[in-house]
N, C-alpha and C positions, 0 to 999 in steps of 0.2 A: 608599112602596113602589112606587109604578109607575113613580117614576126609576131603582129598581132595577129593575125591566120595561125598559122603556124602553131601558138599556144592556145587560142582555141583549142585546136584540135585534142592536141596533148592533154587539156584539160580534161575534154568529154570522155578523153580515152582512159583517162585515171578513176578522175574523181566523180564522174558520173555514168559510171557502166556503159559507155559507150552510146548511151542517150541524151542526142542535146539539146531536147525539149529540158530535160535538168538545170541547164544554163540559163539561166535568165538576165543577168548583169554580170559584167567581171569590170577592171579599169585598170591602170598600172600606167608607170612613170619609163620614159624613152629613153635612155640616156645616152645611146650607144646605138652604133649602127653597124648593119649587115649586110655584106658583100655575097650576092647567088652564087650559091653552093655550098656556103660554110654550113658547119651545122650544128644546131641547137640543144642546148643542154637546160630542158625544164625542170626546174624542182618544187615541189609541192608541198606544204607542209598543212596538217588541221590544224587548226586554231582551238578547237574543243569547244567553242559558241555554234555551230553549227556554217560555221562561214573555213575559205581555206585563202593561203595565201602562196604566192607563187614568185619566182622570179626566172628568167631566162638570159643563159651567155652562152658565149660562142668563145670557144677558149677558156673560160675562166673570166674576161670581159663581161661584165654583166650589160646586158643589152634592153631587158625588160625587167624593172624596178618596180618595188611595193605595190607587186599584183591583191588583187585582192578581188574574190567572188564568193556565192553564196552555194553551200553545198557542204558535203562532208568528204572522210577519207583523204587519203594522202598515199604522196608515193614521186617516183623522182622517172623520170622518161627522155631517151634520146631520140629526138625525130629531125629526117633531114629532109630536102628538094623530094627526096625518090619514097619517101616513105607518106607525104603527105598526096603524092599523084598517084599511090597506091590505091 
C-alpha cells in the first residue's frame, strides 16, 4: 500500500504540477513487493490522449505494473522513505 503512496506522490510531482486536486483516478497491477527503505524508481510516460501511464521498481524489479491515470506530461522520478517524509 505505501508503494501505491509513494507513486502517488511521484505522480502529482510530475505530471500534475505538484497539484493533486489534478489526480482524480490512477490504478496499476502489484506484482512485486517492497522491503522499507528500498527505493523507488517511477517512470512516467504520455500516452498523447490526454491520459499517462506509469510503472514503478525497486532495482529494475518492477513492483507497480500497467499504471494508468488521467492527466498529461511525462517524465521519470526517484523518490524514497526520506523524500516522501520530506
Amino acid at each position: 500500500m505505501c508503494t501505491y503512496g509513494f507513486t502517488t506522490r511521484a505522480l502529482v510531482a510530475t505530471v500534475c504540477d505538484g497539484d493533486a486536486r489534478r489526480l482524480v483516478a490512477m490504478d496499476a497491477r502489484s506484482p512485486g513487493r517492497v522491503v522499507p527503505g528500498q527505493s523507488l524508481t517511477v517512470s512516467v510516460w504520455d500516452t498523447g490522449d490526454a491520459r499517462s501511464r506509469f510503472r514503478t521498481a525497486v532495482d529494475g524489479e518492477v513492483v507497480l505494473d500497467r499504471g494508468n491515470r488521467g492527466g498529461h506530461g511525462g517524465g521519470r522520478v526517484r523518490l524514497s522513505a526520506q523524500d516522501a517524509a520530506a
